[in-house]
C-alpha positions in Angstrom: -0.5 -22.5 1.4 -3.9 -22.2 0.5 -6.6 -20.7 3.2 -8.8 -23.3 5.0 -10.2 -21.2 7.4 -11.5 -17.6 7.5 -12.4 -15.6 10.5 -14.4 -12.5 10.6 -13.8 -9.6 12.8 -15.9 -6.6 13.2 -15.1 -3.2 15.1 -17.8 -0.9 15.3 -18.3 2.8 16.7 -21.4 3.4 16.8 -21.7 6.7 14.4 -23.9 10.1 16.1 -24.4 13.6 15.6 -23.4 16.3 17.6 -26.3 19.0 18.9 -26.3 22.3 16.7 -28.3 25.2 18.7 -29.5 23.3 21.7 -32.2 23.1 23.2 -36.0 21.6 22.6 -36.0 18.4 20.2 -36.8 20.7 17.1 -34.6 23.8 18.0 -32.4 25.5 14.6 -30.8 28.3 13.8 -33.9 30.3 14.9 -35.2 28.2 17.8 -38.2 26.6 15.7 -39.6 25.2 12.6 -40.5 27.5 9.6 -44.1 27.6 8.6 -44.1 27.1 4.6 -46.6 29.5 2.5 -49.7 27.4 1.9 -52.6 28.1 4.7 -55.1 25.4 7.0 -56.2 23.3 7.1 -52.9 21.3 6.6 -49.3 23.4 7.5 -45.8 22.4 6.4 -43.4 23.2 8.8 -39.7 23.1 7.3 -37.2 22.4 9.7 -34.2 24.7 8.2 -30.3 23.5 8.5 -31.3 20.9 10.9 -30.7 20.0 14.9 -27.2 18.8 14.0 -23.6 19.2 13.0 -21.1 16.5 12.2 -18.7 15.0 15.1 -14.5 15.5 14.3 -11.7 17.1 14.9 -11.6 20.8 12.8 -8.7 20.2 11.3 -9.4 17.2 8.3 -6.0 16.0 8.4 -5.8 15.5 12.3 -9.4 14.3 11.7 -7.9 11.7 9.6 -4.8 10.9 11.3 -6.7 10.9 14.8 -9.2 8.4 13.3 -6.7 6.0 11.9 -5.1 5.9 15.3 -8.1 4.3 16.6 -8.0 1.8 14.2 -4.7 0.7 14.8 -5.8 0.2 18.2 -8.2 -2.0 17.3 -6.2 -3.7 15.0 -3.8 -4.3 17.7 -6.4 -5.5 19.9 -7.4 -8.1 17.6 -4.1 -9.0 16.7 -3.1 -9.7 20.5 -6.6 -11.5 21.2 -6.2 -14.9 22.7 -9.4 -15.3 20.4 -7.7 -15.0 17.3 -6.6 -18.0 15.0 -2.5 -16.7 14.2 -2.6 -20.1 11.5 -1.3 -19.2 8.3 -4.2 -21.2 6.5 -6.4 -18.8 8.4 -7.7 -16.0 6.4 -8.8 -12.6 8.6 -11.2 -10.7 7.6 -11.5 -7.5 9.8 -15.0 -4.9 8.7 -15.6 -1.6 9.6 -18.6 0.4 9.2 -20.2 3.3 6.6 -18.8 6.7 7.4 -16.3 6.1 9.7 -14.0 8.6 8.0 -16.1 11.5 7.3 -15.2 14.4 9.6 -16.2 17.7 10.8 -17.2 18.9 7.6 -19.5 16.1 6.4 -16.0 14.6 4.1 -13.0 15.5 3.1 -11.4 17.2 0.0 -10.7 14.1 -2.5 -7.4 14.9 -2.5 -7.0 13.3 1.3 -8.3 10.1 0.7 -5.0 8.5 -0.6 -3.7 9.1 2.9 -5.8 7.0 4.4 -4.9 3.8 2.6 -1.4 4.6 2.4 -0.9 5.2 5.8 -2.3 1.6 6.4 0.0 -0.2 4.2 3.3 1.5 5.4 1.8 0.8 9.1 1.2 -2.4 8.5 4.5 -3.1 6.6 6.2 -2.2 9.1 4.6 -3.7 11.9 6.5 -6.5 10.2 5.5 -7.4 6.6 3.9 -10.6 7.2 1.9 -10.3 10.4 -0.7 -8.9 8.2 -0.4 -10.3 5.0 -3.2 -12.6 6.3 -5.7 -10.1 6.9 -7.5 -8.1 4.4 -9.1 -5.0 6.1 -11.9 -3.2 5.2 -11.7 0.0 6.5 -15.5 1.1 6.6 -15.6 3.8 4.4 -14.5 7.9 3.6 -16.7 10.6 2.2 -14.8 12.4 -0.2 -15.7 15.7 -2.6 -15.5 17.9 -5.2 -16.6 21.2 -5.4 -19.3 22.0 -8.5 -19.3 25.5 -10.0 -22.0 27.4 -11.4 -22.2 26.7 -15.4 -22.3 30.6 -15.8 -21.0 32.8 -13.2 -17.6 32.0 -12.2 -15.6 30.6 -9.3 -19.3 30.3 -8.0 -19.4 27.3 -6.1 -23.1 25.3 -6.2 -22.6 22.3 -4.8 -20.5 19.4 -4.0 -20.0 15.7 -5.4 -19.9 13.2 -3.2 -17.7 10.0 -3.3 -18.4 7.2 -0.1 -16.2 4.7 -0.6 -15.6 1.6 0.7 -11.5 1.2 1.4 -10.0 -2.8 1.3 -6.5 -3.4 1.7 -4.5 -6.7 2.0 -2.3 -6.0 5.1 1.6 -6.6 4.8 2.0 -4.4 1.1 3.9 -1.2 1.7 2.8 0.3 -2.1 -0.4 0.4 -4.1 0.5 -2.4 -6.4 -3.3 -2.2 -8.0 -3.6 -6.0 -6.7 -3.5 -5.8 -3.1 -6.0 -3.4 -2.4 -9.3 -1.7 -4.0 -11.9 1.0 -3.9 -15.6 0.3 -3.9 -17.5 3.2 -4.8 -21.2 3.5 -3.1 -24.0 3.6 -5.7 -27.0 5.0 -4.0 -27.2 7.9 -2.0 -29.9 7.4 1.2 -31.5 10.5 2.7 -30.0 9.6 6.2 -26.5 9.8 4.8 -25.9 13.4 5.4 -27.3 15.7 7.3 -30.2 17.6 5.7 -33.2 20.3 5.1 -36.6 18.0 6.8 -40.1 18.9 7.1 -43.4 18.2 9.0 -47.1 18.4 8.2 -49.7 19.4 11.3 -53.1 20.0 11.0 -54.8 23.2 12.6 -54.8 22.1 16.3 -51.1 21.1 15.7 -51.4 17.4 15.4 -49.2 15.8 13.3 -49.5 14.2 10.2 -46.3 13.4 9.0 -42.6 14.2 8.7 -39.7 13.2 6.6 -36.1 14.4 5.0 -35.9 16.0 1.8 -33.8 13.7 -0.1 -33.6 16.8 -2.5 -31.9 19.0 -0.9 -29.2 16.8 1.3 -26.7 18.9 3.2 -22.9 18.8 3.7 -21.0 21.3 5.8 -20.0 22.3 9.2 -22.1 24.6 11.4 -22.8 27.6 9.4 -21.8 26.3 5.6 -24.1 24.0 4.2 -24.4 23.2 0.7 -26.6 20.5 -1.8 -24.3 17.3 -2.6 -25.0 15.4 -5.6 -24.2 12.0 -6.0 -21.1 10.3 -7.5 -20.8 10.7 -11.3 -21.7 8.2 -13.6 -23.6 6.2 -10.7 -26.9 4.3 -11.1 -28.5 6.6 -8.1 -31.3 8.8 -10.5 -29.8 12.0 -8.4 -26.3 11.1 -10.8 -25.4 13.7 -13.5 -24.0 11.0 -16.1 -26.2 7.8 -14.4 -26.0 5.9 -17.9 -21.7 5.7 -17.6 -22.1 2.9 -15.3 -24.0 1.2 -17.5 -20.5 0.3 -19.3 -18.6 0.1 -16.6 -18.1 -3.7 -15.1 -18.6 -5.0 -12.0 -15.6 -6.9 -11.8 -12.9 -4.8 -10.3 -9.7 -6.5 -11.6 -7.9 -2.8 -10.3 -8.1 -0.1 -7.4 -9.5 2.4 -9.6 -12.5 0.4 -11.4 -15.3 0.9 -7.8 -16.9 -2.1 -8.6 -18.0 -4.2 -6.0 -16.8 -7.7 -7.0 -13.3 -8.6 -7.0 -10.0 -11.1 -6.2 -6.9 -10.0 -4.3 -3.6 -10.7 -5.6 -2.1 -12.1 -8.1 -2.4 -15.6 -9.4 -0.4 -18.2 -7.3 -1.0 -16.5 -4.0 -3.6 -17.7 -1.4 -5.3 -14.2 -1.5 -6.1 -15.4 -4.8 -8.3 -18.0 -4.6 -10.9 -16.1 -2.3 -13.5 -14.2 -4.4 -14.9 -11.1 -2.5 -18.1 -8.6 -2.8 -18.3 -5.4 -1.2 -22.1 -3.5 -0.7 -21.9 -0.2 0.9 -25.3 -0.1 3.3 -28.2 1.0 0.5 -26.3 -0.9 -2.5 -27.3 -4.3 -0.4 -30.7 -3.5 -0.6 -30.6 -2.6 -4.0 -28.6 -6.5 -5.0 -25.7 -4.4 -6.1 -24.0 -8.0 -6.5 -26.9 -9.7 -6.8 -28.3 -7.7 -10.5 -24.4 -7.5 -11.5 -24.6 -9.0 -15.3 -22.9 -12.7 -15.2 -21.8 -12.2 -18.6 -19.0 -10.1 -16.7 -17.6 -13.0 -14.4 -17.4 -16.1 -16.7 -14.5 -17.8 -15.9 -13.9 -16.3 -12.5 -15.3 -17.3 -8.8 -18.1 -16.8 -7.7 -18.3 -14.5 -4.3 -17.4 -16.5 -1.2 -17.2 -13.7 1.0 -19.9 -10.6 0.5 -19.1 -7.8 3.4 -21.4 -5.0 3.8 -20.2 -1.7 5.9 -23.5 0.2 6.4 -25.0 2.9 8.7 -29.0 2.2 8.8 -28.5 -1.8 7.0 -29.0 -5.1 7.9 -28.5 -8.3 5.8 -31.5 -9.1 3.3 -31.4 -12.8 2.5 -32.8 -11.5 -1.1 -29.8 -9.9 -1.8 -27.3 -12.5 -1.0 -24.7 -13.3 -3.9 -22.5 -16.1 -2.1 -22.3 -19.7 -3.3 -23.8 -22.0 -1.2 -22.1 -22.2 2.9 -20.4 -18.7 1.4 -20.6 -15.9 4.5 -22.1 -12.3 4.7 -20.5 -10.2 7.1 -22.0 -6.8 8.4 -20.9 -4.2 10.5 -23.4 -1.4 10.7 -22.8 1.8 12.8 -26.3 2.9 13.7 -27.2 -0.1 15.7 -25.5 -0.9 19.1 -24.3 -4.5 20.1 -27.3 -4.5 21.7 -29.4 -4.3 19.1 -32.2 -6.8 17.4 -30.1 -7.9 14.7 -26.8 -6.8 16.1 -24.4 -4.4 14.7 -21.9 -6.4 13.9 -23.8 -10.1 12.6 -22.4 -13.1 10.6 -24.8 -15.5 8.4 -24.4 -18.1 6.3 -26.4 -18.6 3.0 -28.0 -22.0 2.5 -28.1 -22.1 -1.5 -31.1 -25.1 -0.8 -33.6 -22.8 1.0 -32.3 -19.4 -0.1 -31.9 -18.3 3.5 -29.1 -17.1 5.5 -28.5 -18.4 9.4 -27.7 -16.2 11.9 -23.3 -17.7 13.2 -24.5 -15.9 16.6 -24.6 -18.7 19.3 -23.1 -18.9 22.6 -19.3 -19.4 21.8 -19.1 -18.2 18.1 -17.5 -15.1 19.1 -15.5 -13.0 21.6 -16.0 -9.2 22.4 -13.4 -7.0 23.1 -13.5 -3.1 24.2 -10.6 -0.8 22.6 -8.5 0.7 23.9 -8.5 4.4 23.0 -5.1 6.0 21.1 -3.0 7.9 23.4 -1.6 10.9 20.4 1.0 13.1 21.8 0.8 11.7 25.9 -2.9 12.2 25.7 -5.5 9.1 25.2 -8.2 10.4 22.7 -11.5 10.8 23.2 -13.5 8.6 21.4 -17.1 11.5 21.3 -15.5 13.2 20.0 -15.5 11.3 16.7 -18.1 8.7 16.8 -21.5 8.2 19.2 -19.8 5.7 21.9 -16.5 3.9 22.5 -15.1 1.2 20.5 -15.3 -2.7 20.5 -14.5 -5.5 18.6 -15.9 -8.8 18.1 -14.2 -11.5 17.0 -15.6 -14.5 15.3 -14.5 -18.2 15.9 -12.6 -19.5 12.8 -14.6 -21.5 9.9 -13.9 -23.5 7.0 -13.9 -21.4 3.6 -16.3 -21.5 1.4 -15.7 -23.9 -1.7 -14.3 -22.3 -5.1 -17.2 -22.4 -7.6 -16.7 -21.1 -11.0 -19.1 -19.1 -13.3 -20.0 -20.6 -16.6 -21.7 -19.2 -19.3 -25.3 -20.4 -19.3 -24.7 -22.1 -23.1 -22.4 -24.7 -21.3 -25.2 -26.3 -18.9 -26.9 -27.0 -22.6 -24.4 -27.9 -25.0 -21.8 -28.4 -22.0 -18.4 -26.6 -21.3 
């Protein structure tokens, strides 16, 4: 049976910082900014390791395991909600933010990240195979890294490669078949991703001029470890190692391995099928990831109905939309609160005819639910102790699905198909 209907749901944490060396609003390891050589009449203060360390459990597998069990809950919640649309021709969509898995070190070793996705699928197989098989999830994202060695002295370790990626899985699939689920790899690397080095001008009277991060010299560690990351190889960010290897690598992720940010679930006959997806992590939607992606690539397929965006710091740009016209753009953002002006979890609609998105927001288009927090071992978990606040979900009224349109090479509008 083909999908009708699609309904979004978001659940958002919203994402903090714990204090490192309390105190005044600028205390560090030494209780103060550090005054740069240069002399008056203009000083640069340099603010060391920074006011802050990242939230999580010490251990990175608990970390992981203890995170996942708040998602469940909230995938329970949402499951049970009298809000929720149980028809088959009803696709779920359910969006997590940026960095939700990210821990007390900043990530985790690459070699954890597997666990993540396949503790989802046997969880959700086993919750019964099919209550899930209509709801893709995408599970915000997980900093993974590698460790970089110094070229010349050995075992020296330099710095670290980061990999943020975004984690989608269609629920109900108890293996990694490479067509039920995918990785989207993050491009671009913001300077408010990870902790990190920041500085501040003042004049002689101590009047300031200016302040900022230095992208340069972005930090990942926990309290006393800190060390430079350097962006995923062979990614467009101009930080990247090997930036030109994208340039061969497509777009259309037809696998779990590929990272690109364009893709179909499933294989062809099922409903998943005939839903064409885009995923932007945060920065990659203001740079029109899908947007710039070369159409040569997707002739013949769908264009995206559905383009989601986890993000921490993002909001939709209507200049960046890549949806056919009625398609939806879903964003979950974890440094904004539900409170916030545009909201952190909003739904729009693009309008192909006035290349504009409207805002699905009005009185009765969704629900909000709070989540419950994991009880692990007789004890409920605290939800600081991971993220900046408690849970909640919202949950969207059902719409109709966008309509199939396919790409065509730009010689058939002149000499036709």
């Amino acid at each position: 049976m083909p999908y009708t209907d699609v309904q979004f749901i978001g659940y958002h944490h919203q994402l903090g910082y714990d204090v490192k060396n309390g105190g005044g609003p600028h205390r560090i390891w030494g209780g103060a900014y550090h005054l740069l050589p240069g002399g008056g009449p203009v000083f640069t203060l340099w603010q060391g390791k920074g006011t802050q360390s990242y939230k999580g459990h010490p251990n990175d597998r608990t970390d992981l395991t203890h995170r996942c069990s708040f998602v469940k809950s909230a995938i329970m919640r949402a499951s049970n909600s009298p809000h929720l649309d149980d028809r088959d021709s009803t696709l779920k969509v359910f969006l997590m933010p940026e960095f939700f898995f990210r821990g007390a070190k900043g990530g985790y070793q690459f070699d954890l990240i597997s666990q993540v996705l396949s503790d989802f699928r046997r969880w959700t197989f086993n919750a019964r195979n099919d209550r899930f098989r209509g709801w893709v999830f995408v599970l915000g994202t997980i900093i993974g890294y590698l460790d970089e060695y110094d070229a010349v002295v050995t075992n020296r370790k330099t710095g670290v490669e980061v990999f943020n990626i975004a984690l989608i899985q269609q629920g109900g699939y108890l293996n990694s078949d490479g067509k039920h689920d995918r990785l989207v790899y993050k491009e671009q690397v913001s300077g408010i991703d990870y902790i990190n080095d920041s500085w501040m001008q003042v004049d002689g009277p101590g009047n300031v001029l200016g302040r900022g991060d230095n992208r340069g010299r972005i930090l990942l560690g926990n309290k006393n470890r800190y060390r430079p990351t350097i962006p995923t190889r062979g990614s467009h960010d101009p930080m990247s190692q090997v930036a030109t290897r994208s340039v061969n690598r497509s777009e259309w992720s037809t696998n779990p391995l590929q990272g690109g940010c364009n893709f179909r679930l499933g294989a062809r006959g099922e409903a998943i099928n005939e839903v064409s997806f885009g995923v932007e992590v945060c920065l990659d939607h203001l740079s029109a990831r899908m947007k710039n992606t070369d159409e040569a690539e997707t002739i013949g397929e769908l264009e995206p109905m559905i383009q989601l965006i986890p993000s921490a710091g993002m909001d939709i740009k209507d200049n960046a939309v890549a949806v056919t016209d009625t398609g939806y753009v879903f964003n979950v953002d974890g440094l904004r609160t539900p409170g916030s002006t545009p909201p952190a979890i909003e739904l729009k609609r693009w309008d192909a005819g006035t290349s504009t998105t409207a805002a699905l927001e009005g009185l009765g288009s969704f629900a909000v639910h709070s989540v419950p927090n994991p009880v692990v071992g007789g004890v409920p978990l605290n939800p600081l102790t991971y993220f900046a606040s408690a849970g909640n979900l919202k949950i969207y009224r059902a719409r109709p699905m966008p309509p199939q349109v396919t790409v065509e090479s730009p010689l058939a509008a002149l000499f036709g198909p």
